[in-house]
Backbone as JSON Lines, residues from 0, in Angstrom:
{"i":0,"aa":"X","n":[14.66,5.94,3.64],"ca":[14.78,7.21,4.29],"c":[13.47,7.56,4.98]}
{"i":1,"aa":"X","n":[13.4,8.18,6.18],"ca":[12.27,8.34,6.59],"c":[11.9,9.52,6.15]}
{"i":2,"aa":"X","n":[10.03,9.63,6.17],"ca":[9.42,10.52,5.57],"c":[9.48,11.35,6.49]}
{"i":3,"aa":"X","n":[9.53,11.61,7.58],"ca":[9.73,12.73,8.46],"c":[10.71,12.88,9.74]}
{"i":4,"aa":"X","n":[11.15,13.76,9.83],"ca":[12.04,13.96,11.09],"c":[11.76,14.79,12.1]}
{"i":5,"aa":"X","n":[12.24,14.65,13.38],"ca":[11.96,15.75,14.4],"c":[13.23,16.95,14.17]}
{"i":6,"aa":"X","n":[12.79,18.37,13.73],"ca":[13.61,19.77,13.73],"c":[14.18,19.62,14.95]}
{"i":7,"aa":"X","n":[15.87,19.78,15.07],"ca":[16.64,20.1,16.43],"c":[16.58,21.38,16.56]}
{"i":8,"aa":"X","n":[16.4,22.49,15.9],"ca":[15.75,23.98,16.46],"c":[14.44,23.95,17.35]}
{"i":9,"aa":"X","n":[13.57,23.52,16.6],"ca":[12.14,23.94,17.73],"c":[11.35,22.98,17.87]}
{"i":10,"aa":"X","n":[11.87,21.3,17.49],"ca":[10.75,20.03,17.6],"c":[9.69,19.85,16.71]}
{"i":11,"aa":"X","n":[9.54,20.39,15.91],"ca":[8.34,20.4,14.87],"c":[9.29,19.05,13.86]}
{"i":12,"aa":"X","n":[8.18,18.72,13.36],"ca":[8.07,17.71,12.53],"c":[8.5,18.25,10.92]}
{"i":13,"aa":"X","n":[9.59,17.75,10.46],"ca":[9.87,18.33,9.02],"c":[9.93,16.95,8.08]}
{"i":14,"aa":"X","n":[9.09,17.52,7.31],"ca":[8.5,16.81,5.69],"c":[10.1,16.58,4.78]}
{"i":15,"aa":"X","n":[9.79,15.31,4.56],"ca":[11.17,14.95,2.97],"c":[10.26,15.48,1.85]}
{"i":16,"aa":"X","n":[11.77,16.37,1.17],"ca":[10.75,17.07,-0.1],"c":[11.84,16.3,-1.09]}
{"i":17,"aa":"X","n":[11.32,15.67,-2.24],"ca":[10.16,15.14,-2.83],"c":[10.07,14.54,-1.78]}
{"i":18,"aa":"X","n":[8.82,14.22,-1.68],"ca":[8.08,12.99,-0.8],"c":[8.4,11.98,-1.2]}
{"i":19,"aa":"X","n":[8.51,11.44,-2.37],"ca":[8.69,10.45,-3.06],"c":[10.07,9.61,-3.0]}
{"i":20,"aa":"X","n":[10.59,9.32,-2.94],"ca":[11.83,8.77,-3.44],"c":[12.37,8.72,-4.87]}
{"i":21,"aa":"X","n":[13.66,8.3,-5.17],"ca":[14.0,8.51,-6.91],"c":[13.94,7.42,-7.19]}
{"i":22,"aa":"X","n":[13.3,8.07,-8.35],"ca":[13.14,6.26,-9.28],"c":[14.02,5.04,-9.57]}
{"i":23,"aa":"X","n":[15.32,5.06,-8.48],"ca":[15.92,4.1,-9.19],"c":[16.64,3.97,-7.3]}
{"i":24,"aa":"X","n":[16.01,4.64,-6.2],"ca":[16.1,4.18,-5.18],"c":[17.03,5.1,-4.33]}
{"i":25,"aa":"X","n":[16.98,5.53,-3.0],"ca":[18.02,6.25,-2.33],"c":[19.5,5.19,-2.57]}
{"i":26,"aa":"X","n":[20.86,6.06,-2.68],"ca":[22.13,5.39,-2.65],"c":[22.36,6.37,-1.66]}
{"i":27,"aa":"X","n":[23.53,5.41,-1.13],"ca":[24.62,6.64,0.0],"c":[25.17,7.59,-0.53]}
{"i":28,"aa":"X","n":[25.17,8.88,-0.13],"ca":[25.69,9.65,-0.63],"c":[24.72,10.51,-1.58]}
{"i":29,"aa":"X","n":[23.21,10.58,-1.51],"ca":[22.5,11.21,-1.85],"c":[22.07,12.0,-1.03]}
{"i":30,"aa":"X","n":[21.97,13.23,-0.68],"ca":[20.88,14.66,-0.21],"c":[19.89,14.47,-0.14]}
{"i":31,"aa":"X","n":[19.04,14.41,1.05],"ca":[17.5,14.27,1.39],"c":[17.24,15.74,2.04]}
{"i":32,"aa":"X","n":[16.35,16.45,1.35],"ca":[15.78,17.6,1.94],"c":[14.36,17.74,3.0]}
{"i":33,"aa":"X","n":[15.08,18.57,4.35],"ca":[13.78,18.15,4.72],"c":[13.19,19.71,5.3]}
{"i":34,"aa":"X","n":[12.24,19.97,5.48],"ca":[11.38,21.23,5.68],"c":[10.26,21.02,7.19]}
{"i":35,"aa":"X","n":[11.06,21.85,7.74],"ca":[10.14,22.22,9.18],"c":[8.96,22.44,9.17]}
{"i":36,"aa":"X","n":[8.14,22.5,9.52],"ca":[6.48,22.68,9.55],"c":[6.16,23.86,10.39]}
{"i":37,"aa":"X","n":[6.79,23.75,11.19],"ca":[6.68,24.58,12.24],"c":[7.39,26.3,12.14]}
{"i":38,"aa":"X","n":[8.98,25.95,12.31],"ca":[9.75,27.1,11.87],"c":[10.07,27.06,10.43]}
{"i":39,"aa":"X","n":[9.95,26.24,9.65],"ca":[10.09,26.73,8.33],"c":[11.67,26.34,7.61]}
{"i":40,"aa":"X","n":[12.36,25.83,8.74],"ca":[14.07,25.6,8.46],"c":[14.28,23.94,7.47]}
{"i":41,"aa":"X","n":[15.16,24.34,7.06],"ca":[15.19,23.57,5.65],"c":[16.71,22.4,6.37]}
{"i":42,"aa":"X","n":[16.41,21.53,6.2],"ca":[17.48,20.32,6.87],"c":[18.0,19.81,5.45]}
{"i":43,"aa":"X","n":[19.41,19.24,5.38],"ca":[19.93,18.8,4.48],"c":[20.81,17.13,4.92]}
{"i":44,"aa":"X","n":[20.26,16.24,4.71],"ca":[20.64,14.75,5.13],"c":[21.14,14.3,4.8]}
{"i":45,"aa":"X","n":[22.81,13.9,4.22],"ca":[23.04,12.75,3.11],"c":[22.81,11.42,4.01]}
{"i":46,"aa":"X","n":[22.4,10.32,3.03],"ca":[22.42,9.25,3.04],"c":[23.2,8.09,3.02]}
{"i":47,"aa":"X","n":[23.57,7.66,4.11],"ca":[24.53,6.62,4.5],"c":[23.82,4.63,4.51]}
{"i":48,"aa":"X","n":[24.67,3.83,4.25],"ca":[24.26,2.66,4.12],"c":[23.51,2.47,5.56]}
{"i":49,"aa":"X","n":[23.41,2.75,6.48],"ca":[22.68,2.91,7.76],"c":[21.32,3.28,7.73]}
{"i":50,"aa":"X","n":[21.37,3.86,6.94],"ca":[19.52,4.3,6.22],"c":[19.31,4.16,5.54]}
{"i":51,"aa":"X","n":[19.56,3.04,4.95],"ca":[18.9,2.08,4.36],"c":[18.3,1.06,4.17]}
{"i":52,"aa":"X","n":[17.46,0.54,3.51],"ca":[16.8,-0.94,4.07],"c":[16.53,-1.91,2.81]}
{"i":53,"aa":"X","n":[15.52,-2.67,2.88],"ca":[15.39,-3.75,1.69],"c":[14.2,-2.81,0.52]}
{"i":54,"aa":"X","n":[13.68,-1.88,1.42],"ca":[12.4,-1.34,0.69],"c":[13.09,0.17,-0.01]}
{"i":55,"aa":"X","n":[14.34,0.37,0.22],"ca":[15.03,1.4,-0.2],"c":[15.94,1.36,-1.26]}
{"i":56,"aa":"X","n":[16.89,0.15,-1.0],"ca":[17.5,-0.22,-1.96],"c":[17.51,-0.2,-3.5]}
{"i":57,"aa":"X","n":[17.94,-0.02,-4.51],"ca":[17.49,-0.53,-5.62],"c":[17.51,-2.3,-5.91]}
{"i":58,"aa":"X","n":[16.86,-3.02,-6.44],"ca":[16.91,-4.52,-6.7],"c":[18.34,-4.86,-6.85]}
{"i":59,"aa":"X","n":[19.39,-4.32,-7.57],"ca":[20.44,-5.03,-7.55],"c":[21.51,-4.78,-6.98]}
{"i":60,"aa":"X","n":[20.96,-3.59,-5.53],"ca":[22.04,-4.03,-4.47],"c":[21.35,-4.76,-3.25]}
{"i":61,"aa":"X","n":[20.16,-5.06,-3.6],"ca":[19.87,-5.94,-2.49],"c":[20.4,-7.59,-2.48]}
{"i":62,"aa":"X","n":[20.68,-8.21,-0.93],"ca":[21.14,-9.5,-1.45],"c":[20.35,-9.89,-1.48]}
{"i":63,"aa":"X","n":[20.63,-11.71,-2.25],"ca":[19.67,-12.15,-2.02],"c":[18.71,-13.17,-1.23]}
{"i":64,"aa":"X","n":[17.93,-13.09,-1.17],"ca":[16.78,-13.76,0.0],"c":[16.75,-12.74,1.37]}
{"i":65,"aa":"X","n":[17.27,-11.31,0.69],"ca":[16.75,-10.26,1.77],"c":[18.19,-10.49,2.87]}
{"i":66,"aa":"X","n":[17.81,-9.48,4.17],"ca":[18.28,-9.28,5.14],"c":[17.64,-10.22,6.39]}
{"i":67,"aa":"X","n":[18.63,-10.66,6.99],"ca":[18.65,-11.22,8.4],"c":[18.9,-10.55,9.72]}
{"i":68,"aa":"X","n":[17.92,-9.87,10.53],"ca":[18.68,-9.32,11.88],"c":[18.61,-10.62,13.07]}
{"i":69,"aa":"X","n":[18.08,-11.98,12.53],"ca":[18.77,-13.07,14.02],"c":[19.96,-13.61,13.95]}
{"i":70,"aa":"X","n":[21.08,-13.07,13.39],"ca":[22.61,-13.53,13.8],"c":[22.96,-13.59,15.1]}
């Protein structure tokens, strides 16, 4: 999940709160909160297999020997 996004209200840059990720890895279908910097507006993201990656995953849904994008 990325740590920051651009606000579609006023372009300011909004922070993922926790910063952190959960200890056992973003899944689809989890809520990412994110907070404007600027105006202050609070974004709500669920998480789809599309945003996700090898560094997101938990270990045992990654395959194995990783991901390939030269098909």
């Amino acid at each position: 999940m990325a740590e920051t996004i651009i606000c579609v209200d006023c372009g300011g840059p909004c922070q993922r709160m926790p910063f952190e990720p959960p200890e056992l890895g973003w899944q689809p279908g989890d809520v990412v909160v994110y907070r404007c910097r600027d105006c202050a507006d609070v974004w709500y993201v669920e998480v789809d297999d599309d945003d996700l990656d090898d560094d997101t995953r938990p270990a045992s849904e990654r395959p194995p020997g990783g991901y390939r994008d030269d098909y």
